[in-house]
C-alpha positions as a Markdown table, in Angstrom:
| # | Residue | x | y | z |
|---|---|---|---|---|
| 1 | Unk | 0.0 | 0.0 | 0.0 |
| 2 | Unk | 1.6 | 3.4 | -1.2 |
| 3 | Unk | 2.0 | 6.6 | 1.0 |
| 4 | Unk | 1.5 | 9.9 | -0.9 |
| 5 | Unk | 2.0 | 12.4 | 1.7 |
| 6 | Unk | -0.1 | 11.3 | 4.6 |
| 7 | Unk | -3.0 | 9.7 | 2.3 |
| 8 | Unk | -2.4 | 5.7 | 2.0 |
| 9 | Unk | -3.3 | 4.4 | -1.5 |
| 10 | Unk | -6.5 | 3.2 | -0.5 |
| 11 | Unk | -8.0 | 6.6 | 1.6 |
| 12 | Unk | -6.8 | 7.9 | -1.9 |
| 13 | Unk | -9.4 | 5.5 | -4.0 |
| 14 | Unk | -12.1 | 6.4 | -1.4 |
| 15 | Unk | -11.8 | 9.6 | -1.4 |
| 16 | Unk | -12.1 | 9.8 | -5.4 |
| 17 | Unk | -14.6 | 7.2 | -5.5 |
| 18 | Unk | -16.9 | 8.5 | -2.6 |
| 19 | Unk | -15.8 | 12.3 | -2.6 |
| 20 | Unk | -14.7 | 12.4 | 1.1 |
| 21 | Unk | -12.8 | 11.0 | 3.5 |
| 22 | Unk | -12.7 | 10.4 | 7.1 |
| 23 | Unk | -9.5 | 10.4 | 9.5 |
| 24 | Unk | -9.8 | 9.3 | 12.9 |
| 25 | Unk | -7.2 | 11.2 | 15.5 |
| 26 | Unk | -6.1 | 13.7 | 12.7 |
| 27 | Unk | -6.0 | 16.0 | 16.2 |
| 28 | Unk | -4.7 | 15.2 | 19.0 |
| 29 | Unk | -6.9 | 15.7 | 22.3 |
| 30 | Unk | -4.4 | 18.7 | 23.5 |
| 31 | Unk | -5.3 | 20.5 | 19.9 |
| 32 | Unk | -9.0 | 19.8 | 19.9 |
| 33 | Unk | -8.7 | 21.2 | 24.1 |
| 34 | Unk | -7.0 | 24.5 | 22.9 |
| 35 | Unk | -9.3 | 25.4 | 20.2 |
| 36 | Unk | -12.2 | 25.3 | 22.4 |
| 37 | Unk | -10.5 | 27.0 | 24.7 |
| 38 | Unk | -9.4 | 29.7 | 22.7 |
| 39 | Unk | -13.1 | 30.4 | 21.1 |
| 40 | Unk | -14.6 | 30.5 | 24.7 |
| 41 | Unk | -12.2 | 33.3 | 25.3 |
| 42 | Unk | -13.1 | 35.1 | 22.1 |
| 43 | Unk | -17.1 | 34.2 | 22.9 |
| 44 | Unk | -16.6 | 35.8 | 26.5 |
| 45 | Unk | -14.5 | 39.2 | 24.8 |
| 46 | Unk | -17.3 | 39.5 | 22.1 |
| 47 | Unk | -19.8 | 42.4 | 23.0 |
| 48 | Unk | -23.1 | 41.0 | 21.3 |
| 49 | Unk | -25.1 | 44.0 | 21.9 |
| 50 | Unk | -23.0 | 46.0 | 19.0 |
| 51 | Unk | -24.0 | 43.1 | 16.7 |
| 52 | Unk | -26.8 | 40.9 | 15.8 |
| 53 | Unk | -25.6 | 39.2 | 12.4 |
| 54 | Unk | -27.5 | 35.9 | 12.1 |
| 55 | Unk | -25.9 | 33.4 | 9.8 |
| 56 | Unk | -28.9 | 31.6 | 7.3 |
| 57 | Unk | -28.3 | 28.9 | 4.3 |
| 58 | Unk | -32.1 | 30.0 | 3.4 |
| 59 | Unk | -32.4 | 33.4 | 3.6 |
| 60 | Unk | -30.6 | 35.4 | 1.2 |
| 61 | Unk | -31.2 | 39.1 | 2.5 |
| 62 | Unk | -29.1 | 38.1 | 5.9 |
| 63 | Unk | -26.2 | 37.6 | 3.7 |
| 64 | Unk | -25.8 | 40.8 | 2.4 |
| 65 | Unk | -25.2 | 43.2 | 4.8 |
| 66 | Unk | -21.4 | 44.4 | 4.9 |
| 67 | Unk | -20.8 | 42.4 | 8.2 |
| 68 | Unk | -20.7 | 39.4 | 6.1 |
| 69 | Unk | -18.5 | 40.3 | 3.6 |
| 70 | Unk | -16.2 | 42.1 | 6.3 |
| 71 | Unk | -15.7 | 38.5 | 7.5 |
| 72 | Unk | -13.6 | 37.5 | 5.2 |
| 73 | Unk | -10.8 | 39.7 | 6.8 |
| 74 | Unk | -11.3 | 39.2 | 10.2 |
| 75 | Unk | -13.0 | 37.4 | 13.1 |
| 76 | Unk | -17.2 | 37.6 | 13.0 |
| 77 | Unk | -19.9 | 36.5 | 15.0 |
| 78 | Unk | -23.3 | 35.1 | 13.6 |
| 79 | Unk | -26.3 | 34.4 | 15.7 |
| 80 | Unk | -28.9 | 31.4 | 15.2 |
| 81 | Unk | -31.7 | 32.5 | 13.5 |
| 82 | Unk | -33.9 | 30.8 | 16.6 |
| 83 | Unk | -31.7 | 32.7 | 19.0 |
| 84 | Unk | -33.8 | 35.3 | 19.1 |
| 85 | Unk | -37.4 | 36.1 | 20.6 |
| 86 | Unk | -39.6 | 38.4 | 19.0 |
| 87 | Unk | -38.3 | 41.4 | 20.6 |
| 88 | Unk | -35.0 | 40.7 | 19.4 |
| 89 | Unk | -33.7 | 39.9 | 22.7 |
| 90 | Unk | -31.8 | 36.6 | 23.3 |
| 91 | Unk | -33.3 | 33.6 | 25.1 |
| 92 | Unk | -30.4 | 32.1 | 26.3 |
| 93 | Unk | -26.9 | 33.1 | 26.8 |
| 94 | Unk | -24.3 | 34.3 | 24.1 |
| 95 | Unk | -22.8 | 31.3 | 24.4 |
| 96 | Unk | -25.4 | 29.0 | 23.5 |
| 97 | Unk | -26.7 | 31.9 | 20.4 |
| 98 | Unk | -24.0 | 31.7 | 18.4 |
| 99 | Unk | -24.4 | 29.6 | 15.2 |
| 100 | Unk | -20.5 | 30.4 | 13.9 |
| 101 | Unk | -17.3 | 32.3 | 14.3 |
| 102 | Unk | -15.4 | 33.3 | 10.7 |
| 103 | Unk | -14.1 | 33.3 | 8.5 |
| 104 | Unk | -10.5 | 34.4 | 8.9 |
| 105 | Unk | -9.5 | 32.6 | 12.2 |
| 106 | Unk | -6.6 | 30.4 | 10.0 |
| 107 | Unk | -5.1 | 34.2 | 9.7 |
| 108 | Unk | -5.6 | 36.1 | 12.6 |
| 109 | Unk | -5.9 | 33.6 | 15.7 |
| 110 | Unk | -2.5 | 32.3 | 16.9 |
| 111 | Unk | -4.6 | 29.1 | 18.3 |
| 112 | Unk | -6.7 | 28.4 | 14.9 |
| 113 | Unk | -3.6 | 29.4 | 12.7 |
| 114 | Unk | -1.1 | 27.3 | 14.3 |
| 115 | Unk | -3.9 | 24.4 | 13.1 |
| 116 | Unk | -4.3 | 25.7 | 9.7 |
| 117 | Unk | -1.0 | 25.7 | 9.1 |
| 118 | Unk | 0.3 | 22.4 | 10.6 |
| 119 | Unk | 2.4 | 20.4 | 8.4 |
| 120 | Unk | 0.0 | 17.4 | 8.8 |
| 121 | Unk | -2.5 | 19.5 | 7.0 |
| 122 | Unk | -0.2 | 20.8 | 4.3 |
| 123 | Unk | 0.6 | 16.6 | 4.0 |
| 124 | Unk | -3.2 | 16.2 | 3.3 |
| 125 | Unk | -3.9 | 18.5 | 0.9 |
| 126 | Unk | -0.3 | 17.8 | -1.1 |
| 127 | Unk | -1.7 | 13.9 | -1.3 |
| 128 | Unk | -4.7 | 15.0 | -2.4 |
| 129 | Unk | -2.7 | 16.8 | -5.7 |
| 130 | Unk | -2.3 | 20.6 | -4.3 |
| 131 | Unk | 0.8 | 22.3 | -5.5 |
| 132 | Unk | 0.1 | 25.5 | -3.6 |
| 133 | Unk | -3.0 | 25.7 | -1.2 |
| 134 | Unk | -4.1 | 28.2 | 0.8 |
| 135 | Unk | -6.6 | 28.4 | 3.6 |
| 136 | Unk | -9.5 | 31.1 | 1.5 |
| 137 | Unk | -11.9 | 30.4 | 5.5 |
| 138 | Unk | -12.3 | 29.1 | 8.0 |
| 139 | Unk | -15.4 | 28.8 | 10.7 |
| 140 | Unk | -15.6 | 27.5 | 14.1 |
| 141 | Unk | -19.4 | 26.1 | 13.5 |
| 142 | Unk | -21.0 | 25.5 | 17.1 |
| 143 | Unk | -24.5 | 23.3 | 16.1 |
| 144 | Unk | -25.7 | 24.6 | 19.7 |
| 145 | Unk | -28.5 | 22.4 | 21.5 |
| 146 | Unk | -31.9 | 22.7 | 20.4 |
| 147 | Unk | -31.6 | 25.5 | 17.8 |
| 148 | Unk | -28.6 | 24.5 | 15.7 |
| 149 | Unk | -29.9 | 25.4 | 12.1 |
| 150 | Unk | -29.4 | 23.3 | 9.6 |
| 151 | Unk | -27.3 | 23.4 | 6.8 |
| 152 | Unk | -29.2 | 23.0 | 3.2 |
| 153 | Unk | -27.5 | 20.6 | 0.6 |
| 154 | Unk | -24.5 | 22.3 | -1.5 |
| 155 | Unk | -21.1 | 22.1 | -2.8 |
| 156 | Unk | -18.5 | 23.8 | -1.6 |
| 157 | Unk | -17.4 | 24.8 | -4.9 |
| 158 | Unk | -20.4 | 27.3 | -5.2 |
| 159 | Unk | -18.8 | 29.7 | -2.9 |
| 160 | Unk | -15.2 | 29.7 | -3.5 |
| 161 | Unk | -14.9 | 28.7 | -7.0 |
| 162 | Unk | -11.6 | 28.9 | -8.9 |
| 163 | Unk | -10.7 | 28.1 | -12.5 |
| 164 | Unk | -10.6 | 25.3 | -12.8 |
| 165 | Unk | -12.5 | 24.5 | -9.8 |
| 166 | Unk | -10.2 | 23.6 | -6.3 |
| 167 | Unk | -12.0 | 23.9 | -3.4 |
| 168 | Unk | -11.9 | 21.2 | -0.6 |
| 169 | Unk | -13.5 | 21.0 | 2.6 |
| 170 | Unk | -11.7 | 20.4 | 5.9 |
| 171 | Unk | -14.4 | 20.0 | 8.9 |
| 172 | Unk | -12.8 | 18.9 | 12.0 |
| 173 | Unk | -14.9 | 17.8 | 14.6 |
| 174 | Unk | -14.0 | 18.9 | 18.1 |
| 175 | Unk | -17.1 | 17.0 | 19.5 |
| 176 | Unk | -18.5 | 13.5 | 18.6 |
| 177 | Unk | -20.7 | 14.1 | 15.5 |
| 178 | Unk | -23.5 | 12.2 | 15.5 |
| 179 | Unk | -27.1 | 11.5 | 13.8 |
| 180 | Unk | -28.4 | 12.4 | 17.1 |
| 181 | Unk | -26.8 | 15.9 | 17.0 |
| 182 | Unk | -26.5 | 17.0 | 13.4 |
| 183 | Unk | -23.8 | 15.3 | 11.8 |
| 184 | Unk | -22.8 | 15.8 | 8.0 |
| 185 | Unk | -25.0 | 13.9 | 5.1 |
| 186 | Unk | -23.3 | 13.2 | 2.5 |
| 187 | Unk | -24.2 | 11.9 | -1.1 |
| 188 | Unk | -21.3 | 9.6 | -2.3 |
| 189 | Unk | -20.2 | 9.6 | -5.3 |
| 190 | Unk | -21.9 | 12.9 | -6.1 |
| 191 | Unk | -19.1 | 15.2 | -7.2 |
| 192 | Unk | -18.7 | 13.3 | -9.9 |
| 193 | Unk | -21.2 | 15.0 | -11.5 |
| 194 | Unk | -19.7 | 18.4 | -11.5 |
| 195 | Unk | -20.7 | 21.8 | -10.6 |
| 196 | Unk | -24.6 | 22.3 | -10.2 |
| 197 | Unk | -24.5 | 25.8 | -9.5 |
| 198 | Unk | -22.6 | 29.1 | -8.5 |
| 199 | Unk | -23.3 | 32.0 | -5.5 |
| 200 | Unk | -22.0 | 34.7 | -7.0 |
| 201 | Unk | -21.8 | 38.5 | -6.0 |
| 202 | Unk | -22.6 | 40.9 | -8.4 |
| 203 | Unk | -24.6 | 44.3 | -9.1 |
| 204 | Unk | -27.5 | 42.7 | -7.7 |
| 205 | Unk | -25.9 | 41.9 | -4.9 |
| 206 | Unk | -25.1 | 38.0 | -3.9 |
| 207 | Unk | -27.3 | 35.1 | -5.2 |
| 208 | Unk | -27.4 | 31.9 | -6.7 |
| 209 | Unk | -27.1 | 31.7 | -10.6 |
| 210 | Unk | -29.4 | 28.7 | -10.9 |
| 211 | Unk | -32.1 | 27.1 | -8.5 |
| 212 | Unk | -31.2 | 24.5 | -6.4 |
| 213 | Unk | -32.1 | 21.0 | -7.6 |
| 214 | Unk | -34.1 | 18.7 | -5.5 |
| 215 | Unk | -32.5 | 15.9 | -3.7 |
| 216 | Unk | -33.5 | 12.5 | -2.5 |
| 217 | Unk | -33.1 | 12.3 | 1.3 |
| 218 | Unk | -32.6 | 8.1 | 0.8 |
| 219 | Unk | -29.5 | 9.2 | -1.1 |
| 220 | Unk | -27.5 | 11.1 | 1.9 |
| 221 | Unk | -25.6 | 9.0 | 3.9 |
| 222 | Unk | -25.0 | 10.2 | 7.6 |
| 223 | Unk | -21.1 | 10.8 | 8.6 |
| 224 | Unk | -20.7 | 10.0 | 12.0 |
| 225 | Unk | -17.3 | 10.7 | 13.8 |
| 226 | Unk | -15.5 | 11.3 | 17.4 |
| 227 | Unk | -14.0 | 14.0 | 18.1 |
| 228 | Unk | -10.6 | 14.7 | 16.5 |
| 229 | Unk | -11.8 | 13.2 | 13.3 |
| 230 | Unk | -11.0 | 15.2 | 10.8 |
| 231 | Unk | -13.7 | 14.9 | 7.0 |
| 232 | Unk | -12.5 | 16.1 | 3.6 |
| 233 | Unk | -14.6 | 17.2 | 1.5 |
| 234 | Unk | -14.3 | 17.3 | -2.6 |
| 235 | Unk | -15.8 | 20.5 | -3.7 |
| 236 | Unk | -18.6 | 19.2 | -5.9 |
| 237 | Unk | -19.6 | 17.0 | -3.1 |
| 238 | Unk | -23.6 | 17.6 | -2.3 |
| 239 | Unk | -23.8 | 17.2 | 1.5 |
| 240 | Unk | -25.7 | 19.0 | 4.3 |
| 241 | Unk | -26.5 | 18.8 | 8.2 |
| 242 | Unk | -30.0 | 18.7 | 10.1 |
| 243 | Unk | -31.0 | 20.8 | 13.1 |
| 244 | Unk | -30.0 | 20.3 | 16.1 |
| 245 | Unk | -32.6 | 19.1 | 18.2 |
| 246 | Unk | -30.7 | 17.3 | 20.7 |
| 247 | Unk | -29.5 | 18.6 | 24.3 |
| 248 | Unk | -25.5 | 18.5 | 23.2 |
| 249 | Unk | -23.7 | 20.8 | 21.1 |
| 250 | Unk | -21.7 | 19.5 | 17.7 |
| 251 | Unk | -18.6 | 21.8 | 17.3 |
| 252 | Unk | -16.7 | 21.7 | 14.6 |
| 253 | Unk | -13.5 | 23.6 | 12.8 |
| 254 | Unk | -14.1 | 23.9 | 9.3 |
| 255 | Unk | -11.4 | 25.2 | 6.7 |
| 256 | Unk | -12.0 | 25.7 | 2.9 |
| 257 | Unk | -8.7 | 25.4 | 0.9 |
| 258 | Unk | -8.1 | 26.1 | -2.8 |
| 259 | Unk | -5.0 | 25.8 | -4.9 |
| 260 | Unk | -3.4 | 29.2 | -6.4 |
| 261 | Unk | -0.5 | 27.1 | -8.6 |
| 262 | Unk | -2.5 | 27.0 | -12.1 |
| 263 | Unk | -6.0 | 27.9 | -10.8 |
| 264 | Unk | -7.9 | 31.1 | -11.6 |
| 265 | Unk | -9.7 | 33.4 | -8.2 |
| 266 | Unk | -13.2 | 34.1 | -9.7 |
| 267 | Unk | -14.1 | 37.6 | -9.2 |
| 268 | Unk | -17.8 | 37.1 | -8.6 |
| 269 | Unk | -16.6 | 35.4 | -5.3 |
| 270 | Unk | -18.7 | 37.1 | -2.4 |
């Protein structure tokens, strides 16, 4: 069996077959303890009455405002839509509100950047064919009890597509991920089938250039993992997570890489 950077021959043939990949342990307890750490520092220094950004796969309007696009240079906060009673006060503490922290943790955080850029996941992405990736986001996604939104099907490549398209997924969990608490669904095999549509930003502000398809719910399978498993993701890969309707949280670390040696930024990037 033949080692290309840290892939084996056969997580290789999986992960092209099936379009993604699990790896049990890819972090160590210590790592997954000083991540957490560090965002319940950042959670406890983050004044929430300055913001209210709620983060929404469904509703496009949310997206828009500047605070989202701002994101993408530094460290952001995004409520849960349910977070909220009608007042637009919060029903439970900050804590338990926040749906995720982005997008640019990999650059600014000491803690999440020291991650980012471990060798082990520069290993990964070099088996997987990268010649030079960088980290385009990252998210620390929290799936809180009882109002952890879910996450409608899509492909990565939608969002940060490049020319030709590069995108993969890294979603670390940093809690056991379970049916139970809103694990990843994915469809296997489905990136083989390409590109079904693009979010682009544009004039009209940011949107999808087609509608979505429909999927089959008997086609997703669920991914359950412990925590310190990390799951890659092909780009064109349709997968998608429930609500949370359980009493535990499901936190993950999730980092979107795409190569810059041959491969084109598209400008209608949000």
């Amino acid at each position: 069996m033949g080692i290309v950077g840290n892939l084996s021959s056969d997580q290789l043939q999986f992960f092209n077959s099936q379009g993604y990949l699990v790896m049990e342990s890819f972090a160590s307890p210590e790592e997954i303890d000083s991540m957490r750490k560090r965002m319940d520092q950042l959670l406890d220094e983050f004044d929430c009455s300055s913001n209210a950004s709620i983060f929404s796969t469904k509703n496009q309007q949310k997206l828009t405002d500047d605070y989202f696009y701002e994101s993408a240079e530094k460290i952001s906060f995004f409520f849960e839509e349910k977070a909220f009673d009608d007042d637009g006060h919060l029903k439970q503490p900050k804590q338990l509100s926040i749906n995720k922290v982005g997008h640019a943790l990999h650059e600014i955080d000491p803690v999440f950047k020291q991650f980012s850029g471990s060798e082990k996941a520069f290993g990964l992405l070099c088996s997987l064919g990268y010649r030079r990736p960088v980290v385009i986001q990252s998210m620390y996604i929290f799936k809180q009890p009882g109002i952890g939104g879910e996450v409608v099907p899509h492909q990565d490549n939608s969002f940060l597509y490049t020319e030709p398209p590069t995108c993969t997924g890294l979603w670390l969990a940093l809690e056991d991920a379970t049916i139970i608490n809103g694990c990843l669904w994915a469809i296997p095999g489905s990136q083989k089938n390409g590109l079904v549509r693009r979010f682009i930003r544009d004039d009209k502000g940011v949107h999808f250039d087609q509608p979505s398809p429909s999927y089959d719910q008997k086609d997703f399978v669920p991914i359950e993992v412990k925590a310190g498993s990390l799951v890659v993701i092909h780009g064109d890969l349709i997968h998608q997570s429930f609500e949370n309707k359980s009493s535990k949280s499901r936190h993950a670390y999730s980092l979107h890489v795409v190569d810059t040696d041959g491969c084109k930024w598209a400008q209608e990037n949000w």
